[in-house]
FIGU-988671 format. One record per atom (N, C-alpha, C): atom name; x, y, z. Coordinates in pm, 1 decimal. Example, Ala and Ser with C-alpha at 12.3 -4.5 7.8 and 13.67 -1.06 7.14 Angstrom:
2
{site "N",{1319.0,-569.0,780.0}}
{site "CA",{1230.0,-450.0,780.0}}
{site "C",{1320.0,-330.0,780.0}}
{site "N",{1285.0,-225.0,708.0}}
{site "CA",{1367.0,-106.0,714.0}}
{site "C",{1290.0,3.0,787.0}}
This chain:
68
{site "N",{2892.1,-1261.8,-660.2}}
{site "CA",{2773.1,-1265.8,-577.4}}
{site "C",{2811.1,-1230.7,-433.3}}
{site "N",{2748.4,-1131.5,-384.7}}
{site "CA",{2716.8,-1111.3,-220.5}}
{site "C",{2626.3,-1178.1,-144.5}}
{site "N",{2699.0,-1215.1,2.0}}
{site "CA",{2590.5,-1297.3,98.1}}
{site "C",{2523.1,-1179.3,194.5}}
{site "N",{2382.1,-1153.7,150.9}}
{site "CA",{2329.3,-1056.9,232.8}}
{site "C",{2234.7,-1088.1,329.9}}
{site "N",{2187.0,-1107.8,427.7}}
{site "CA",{2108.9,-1140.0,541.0}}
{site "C",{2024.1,-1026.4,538.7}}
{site "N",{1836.8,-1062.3,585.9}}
{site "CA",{1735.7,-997.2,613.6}}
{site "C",{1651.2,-1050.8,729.4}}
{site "N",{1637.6,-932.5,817.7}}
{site "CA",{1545.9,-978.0,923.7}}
{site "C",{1376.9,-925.3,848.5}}
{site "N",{1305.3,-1053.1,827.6}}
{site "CA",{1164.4,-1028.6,783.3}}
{site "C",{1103.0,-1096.7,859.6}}
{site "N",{967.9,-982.3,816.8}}
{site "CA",{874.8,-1005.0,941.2}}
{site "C",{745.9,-1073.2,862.8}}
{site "N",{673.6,-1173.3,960.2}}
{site "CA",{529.3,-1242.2,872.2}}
{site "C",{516.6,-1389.7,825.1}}
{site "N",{657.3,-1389.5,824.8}}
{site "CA",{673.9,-1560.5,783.2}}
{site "C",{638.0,-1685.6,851.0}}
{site "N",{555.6,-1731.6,847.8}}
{site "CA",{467.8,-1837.4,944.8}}
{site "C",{469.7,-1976.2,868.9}}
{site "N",{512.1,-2006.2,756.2}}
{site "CA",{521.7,-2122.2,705.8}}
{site "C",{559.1,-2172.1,567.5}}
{site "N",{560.3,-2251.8,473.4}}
{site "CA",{624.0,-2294.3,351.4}}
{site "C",{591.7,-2193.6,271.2}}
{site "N",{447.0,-2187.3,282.6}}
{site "CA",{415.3,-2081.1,172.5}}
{site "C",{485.6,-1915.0,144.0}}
{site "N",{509.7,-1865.2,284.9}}
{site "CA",{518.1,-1762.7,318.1}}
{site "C",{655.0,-1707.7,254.1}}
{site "N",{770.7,-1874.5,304.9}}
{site "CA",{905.7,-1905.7,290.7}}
{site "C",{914.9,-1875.1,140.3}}
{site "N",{789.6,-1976.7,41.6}}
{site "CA",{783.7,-2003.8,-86.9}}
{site "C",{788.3,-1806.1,-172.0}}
{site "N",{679.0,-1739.2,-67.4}}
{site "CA",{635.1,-1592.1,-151.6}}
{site "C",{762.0,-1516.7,-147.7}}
{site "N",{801.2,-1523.1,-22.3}}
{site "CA",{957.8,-1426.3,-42.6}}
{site "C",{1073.3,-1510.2,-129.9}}
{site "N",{1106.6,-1627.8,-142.5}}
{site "CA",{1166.7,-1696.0,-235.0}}
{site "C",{1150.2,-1606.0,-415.6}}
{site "N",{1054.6,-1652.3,-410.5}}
{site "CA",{996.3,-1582.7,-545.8}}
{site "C",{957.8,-1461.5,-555.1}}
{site "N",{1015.9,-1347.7,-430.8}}
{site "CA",{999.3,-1233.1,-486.7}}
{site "C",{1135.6,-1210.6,-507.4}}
{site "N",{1256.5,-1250.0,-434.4}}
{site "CA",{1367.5,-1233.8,-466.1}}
{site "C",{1426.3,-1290.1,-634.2}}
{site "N",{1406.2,-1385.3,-626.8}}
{site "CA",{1421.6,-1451.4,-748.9}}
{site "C",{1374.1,-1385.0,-880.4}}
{site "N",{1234.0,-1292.4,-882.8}}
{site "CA",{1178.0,-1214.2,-957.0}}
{site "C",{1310.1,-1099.7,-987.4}}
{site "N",{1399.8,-1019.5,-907.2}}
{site "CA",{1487.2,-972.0,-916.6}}
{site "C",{1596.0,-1022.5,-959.9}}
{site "N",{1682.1,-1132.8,-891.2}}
{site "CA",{1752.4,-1200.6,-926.1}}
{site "C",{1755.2,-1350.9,-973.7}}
{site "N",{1737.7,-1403.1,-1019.6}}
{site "CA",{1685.0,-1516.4,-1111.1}}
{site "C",{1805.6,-1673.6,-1064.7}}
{site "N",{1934.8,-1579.3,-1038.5}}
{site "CA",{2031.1,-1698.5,-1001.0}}
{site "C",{2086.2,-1686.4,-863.7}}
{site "N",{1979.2,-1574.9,-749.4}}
{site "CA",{2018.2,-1585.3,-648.7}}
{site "C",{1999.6,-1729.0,-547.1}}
{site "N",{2075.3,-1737.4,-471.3}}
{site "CA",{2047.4,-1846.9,-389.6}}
{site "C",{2002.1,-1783.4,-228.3}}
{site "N",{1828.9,-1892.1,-226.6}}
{site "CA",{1766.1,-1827.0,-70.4}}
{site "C",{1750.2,-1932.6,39.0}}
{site "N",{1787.4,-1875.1,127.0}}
{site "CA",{1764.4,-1940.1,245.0}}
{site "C",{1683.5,-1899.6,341.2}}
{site "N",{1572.7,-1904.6,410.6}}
{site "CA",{1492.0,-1890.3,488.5}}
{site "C",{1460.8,-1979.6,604.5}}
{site "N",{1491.3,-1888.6,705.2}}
{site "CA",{1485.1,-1958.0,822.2}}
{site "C",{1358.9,-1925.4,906.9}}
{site "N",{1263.3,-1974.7,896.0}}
{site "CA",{1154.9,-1867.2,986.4}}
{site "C",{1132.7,-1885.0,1101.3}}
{site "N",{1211.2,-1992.2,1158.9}}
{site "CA",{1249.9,-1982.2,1323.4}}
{site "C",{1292.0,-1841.9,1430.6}}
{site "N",{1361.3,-1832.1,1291.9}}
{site "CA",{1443.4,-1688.2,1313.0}}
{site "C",{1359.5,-1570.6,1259.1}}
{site "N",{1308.4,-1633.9,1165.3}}
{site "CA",{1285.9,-1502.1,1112.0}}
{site "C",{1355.6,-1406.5,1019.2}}
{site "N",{1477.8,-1473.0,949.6}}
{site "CA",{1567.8,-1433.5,876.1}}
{site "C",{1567.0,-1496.4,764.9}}
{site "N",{1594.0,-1431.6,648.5}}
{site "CA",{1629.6,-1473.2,527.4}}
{site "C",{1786.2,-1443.3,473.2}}
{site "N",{1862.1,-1570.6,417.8}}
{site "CA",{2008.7,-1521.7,345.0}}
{site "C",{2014.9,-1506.7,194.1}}
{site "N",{2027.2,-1477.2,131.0}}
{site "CA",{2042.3,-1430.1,16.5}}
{site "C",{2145.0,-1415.2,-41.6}}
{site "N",{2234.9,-1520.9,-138.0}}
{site "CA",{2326.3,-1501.3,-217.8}}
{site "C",{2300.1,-1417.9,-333.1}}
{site "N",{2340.9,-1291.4,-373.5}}
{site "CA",{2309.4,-1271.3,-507.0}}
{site "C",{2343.2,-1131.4,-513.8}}
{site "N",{2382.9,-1092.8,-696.2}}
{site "CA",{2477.1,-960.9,-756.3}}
{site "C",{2397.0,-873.2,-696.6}}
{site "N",{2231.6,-844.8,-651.0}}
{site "CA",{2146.9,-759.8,-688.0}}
{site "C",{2174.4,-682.4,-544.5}}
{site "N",{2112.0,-568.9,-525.7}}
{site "CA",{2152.6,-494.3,-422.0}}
{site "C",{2059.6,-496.7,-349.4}}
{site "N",{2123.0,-508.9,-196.7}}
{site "CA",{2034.7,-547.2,-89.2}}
{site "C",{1911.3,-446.2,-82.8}}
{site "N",{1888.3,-362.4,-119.6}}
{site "CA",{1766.8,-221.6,-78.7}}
{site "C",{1690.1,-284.5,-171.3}}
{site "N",{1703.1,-312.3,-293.7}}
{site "CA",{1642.3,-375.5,-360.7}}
{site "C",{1574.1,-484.7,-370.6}}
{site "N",{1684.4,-606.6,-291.1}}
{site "CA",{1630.0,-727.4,-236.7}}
{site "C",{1466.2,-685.5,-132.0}}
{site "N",{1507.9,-615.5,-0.3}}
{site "CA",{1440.0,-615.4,75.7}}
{site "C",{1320.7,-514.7,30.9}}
{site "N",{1358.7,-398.9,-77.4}}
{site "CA",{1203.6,-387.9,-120.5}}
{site "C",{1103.2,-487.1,-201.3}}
{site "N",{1154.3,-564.1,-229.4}}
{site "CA",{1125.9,-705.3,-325.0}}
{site "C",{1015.7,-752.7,-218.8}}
{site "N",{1101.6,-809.6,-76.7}}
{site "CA",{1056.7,-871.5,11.9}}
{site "C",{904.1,-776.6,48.4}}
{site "N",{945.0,-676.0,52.7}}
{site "CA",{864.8,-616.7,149.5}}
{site "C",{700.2,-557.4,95.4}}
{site "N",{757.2,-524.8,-57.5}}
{site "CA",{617.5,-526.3,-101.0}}
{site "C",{558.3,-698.3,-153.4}}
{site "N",{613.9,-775.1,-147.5}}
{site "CA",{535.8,-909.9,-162.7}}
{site "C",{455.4,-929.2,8.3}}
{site "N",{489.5,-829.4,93.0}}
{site "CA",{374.2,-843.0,229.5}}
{site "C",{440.7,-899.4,328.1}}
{site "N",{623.0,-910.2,320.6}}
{site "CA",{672.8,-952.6,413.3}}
{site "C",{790.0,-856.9,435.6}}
{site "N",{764.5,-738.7,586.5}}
{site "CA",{841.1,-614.3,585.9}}
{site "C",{982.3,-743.7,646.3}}
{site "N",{1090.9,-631.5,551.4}}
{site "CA",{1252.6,-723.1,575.3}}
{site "C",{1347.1,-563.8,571.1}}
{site "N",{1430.9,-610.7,677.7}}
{site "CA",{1506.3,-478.2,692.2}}
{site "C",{1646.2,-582.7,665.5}}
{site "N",{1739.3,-506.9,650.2}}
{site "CA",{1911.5,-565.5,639.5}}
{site "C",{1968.6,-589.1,774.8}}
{site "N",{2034.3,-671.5,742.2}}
{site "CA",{2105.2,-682.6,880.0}}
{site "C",{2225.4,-648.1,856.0}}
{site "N",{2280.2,-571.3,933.2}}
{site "CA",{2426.3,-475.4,932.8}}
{site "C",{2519.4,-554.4,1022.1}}
């Protein structure tokens, strides 16, 4: 498993935290998420590949770019 970081945009509260949770998870099933929406960042343990992750994110309505 890779630790990949995303700056996403839209996240305003549990629920929001909850929709990108479960769009990642829809991909990867045994990734582990962390969401910070202070920041505005999400971490993401998991095999699946980050372009993938963040299109996950991004069509569930929360745009997420990688952080390099």
């Amino acid at each position: 498993m890779t630790m990949h970081e995303f700056r996403v945009e839209g996240m305003s509260c549990g629920h929001c935290a909850g929709r990108v949770t479960q769009s990642v998870k829809a991909i990867d099933r045994q990734a582990r998420v962390d969401v910070d929406l202070g920041n505005g960042k999400v971490r993401v343990e998991s095999s699946a590949d980050a372009e993938i992750l963040a299109s996950a994110m991004t069509e569930a309505g929360y745009p997420a770019g990688i952080c390099r």
